[in-house]
C-alpha positions in Angstrom: 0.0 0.0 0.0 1.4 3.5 -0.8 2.8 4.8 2.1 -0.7 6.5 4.0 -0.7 9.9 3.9 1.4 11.2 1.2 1.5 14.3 2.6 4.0 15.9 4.9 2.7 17.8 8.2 4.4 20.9 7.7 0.9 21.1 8.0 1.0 19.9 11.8 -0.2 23.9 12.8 -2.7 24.2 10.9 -4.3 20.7 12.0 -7.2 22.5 14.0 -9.2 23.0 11.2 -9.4 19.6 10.0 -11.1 18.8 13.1 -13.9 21.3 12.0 -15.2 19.6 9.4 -14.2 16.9 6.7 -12.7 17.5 3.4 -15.2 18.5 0.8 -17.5 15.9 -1.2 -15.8 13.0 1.0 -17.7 10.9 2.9 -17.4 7.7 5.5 -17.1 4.5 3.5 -20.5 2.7 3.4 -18.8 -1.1 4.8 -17.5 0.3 8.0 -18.3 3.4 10.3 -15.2 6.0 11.5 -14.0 6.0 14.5 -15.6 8.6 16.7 -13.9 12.0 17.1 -12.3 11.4 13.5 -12.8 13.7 10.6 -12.1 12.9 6.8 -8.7 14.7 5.7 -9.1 13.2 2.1 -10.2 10.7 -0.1 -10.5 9.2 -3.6 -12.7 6.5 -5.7 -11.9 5.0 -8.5 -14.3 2.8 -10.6 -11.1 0.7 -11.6 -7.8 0.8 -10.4 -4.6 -0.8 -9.0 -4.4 -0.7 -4.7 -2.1 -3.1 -2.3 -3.2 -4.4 1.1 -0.3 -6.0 3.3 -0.2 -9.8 3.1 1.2 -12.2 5.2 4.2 -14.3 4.1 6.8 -16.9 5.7 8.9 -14.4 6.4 6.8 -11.1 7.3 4.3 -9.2 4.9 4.5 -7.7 1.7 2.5 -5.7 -0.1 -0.2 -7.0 -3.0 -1.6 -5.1 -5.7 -5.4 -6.3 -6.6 -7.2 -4.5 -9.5 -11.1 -3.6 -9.3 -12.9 -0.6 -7.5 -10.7 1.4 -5.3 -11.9 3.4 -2.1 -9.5 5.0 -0.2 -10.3 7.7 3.0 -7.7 9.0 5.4 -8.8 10.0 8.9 -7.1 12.3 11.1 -8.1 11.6 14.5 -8.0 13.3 18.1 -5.1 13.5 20.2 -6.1 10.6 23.1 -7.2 8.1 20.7 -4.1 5.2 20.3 -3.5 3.7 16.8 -4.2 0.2 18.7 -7.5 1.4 19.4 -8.4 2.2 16.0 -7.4 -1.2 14.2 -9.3 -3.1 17.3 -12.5 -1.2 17.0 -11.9 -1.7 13.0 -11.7 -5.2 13.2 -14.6 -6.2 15.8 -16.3 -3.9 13.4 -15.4 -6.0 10.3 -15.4 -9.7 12.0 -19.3 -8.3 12.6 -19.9 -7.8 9.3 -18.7 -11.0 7.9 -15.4 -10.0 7.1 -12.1 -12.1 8.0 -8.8 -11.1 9.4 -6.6 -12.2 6.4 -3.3 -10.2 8.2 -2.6 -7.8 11.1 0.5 -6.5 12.6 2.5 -3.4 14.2 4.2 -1.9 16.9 4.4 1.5 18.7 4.7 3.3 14.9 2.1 1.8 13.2 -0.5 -1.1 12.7 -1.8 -2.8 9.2 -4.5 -5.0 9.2 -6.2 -6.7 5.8 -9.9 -8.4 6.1 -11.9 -10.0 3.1 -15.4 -11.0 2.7 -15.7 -12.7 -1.2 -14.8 -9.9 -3.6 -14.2 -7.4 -1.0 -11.3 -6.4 0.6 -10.3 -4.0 3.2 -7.2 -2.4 4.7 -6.3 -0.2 7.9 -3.4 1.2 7.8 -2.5 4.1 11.0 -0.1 6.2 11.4 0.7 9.4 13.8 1.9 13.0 13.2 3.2 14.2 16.4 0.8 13.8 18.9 -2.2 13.5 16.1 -3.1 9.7 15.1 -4.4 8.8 11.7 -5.4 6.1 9.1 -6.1 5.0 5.8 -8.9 2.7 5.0 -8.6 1.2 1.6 -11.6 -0.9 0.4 -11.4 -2.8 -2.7 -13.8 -4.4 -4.9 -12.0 -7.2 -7.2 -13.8 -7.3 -9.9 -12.6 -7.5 -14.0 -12.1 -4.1 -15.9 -14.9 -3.2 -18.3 -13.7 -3.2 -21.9 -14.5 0.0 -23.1 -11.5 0.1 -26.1 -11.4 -1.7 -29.0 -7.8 -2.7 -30.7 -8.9 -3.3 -34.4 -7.5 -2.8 -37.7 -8.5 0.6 -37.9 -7.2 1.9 -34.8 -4.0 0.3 -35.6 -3.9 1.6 -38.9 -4.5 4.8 -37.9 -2.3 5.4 -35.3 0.9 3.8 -37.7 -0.4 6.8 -40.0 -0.1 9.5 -37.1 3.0 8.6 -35.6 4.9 5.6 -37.7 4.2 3.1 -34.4 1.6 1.4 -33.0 1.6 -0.4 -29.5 -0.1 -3.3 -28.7 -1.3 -4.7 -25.8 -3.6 -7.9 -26.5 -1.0 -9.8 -27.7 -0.6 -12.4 -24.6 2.6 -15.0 -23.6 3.3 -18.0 -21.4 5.5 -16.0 -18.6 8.8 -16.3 -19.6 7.9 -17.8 -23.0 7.4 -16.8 -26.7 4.6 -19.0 -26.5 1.3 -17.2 -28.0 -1.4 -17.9 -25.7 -4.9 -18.6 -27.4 -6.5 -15.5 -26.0 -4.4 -13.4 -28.5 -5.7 -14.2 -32.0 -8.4 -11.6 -32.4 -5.9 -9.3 -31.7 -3.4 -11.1 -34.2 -6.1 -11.2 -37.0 -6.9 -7.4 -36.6 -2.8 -7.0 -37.5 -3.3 -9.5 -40.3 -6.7 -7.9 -41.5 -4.9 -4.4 -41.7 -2.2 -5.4 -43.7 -4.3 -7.5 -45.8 -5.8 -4.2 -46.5 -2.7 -2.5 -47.3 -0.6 -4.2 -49.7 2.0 -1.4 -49.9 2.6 -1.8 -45.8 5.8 -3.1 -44.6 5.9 -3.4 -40.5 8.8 -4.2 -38.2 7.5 -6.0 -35.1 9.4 -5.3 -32.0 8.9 -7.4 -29.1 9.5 -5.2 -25.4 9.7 -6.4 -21.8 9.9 -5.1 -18.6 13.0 -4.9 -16.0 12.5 -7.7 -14.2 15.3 -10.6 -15.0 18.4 -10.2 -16.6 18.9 -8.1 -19.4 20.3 -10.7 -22.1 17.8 -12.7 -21.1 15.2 -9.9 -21.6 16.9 -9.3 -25.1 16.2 -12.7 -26.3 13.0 -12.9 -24.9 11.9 -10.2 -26.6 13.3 -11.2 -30.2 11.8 -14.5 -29.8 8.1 -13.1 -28.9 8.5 -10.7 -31.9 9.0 -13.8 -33.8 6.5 -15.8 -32.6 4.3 -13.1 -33.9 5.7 -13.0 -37.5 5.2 -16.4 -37.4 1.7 -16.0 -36.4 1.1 -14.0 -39.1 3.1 -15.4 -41.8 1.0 -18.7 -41.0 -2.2 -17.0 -41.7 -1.4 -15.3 -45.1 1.0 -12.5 -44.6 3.8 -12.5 -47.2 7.0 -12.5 -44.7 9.1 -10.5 -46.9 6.8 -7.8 -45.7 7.7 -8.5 -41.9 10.9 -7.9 -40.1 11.8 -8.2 -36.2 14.0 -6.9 -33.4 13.7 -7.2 -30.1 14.5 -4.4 -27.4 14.3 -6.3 -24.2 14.2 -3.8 -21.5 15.9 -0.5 -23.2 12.6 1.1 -24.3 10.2 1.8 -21.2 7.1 3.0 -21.9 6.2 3.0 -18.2 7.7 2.9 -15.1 9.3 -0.2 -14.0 9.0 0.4 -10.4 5.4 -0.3 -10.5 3.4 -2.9 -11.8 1.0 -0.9 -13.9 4.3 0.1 -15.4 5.5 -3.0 -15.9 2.7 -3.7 -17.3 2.7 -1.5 -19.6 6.7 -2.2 -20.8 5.7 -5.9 -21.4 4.3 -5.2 -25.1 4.6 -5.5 -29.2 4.7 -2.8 -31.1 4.4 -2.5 -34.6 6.8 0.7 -36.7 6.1 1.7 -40.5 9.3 0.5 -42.7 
């Protein structure tokens, strides 16, 4: 889970008047009630999105990125009230409700606790800014994105027109493979159906990766996947003197590496005008 509250009390004198009132058009999340005393500092909903909640492991806890709807509220809360107390009252609250404790931990700094019921999910997370306590609860739905895009011939067609590229995302691998997995072809035949309709089109297909793993084998990885593709569409009529490949491996982010909806995003083919 991002760090809690990702901003910096400086802000520690001018903490009175968050215990007026809370932050505009927020409100208490509709799964569990605040703790009493406790105003909303901020808050954000997204109706798909990327959040971690702390998970147990052999060794300690890491943290675990799910996808789906993403609630998160942060609390500043008054001076007497101990961080214990708010992850107690939280999970009482949630065992209640249905929910189960999945992880919870701390010490004097800060607590984490992680409690599921189905689909839903739901983290604590406290932490204190002098003598202030706080938390943020992060409640998320998993659920699958709602396709609202559509990579066709067209869209690939025009975008190699606009810029000379084209990246694309639908094309799917066994991990660590070149292996094509079967949930790729409608995106393959789009690629074959646009050059099918341009004769004069000559593409190079350029296989990318993300970070993770060494760097020659990231190269090679790359070269074969961009092959695997050519092959693809060699196999399904494409002439193949019409087709080149290169692989990049690692070199060309297009995201950032040190998340995973950067990474994701770096693990792609991409198709250039020659």
């Amino acid at each position: 889970m991002k760090l809690l509250l990702t901003f910096v009390l400086a802000l520690l004198p001018a903490f009175a008047q968050f215990l007026e009132r809370d932050a505009e058009n927020c409100a208490e999340s509709k799964l569990i009630t605040r703790m009493t005393g406790c105003l909303i500092h901020s808050c954000e909903r997204k109706e798909f999105d990327s959040a971690e909640l702390q998970m147990k492991k052999d060794d300690g806890v890491e943290g675990k990125a799910m996808e789906g709807q993403i609630e998160n509220v942060v609390f500043m809360c008054p001076v007497k009230m101990s961080q214990l107390q708010i992850v107690r009252n939280a999970e009482n609250a949630l065992k209640k409700a249905g929910f189960s404790t999945v992880t919870r931990f701390g010490n004097g700094e800060y607590h984490h606790l992680t409690m599921q019921k189905g689909a839903q999910w739901l983290g604590i997370s406290t932490d204190a800014f002098g003598e202030f306590p706080a938390y943020t609860q992060t409640a998320i739905l998993v659920k699958e994105m709602q396709q609202e895009m559509e990579a066709n011939a067209e869209a690939f067609g025009s975008e190699i027109d606009k810029s000379g590229r084209v990246a694309i995302y639908g094309i799917q691998f066994d991990t660590g493979k070149a292996t094509i997995k079967a949930e790729s072809a409608m995106v393959l035949a789009e690629i074959a159906k646009l050059l099918k309709s341009r004769a004069d089109l000559r593409i190079r297909i350029e296989g990318h990766t993300d970070n993770v793993g060494a760097k020659a084998a990231n190269m090679t990885l790359s070269s074969q996947r961009a092959a695997s593709v050519m092959a693809w569409l060699v196999a399904n009529g494409i002439d193949k003197a019409r087709l080149t490949v290169q692989g990049f491996g690692d070199s060309v982010p297009a995201g950032d590496n040190t998340t995973e909806e950067g990474r994701a995003k770096n693990r792609r083919v991409e198709l250039a005008k020659i």
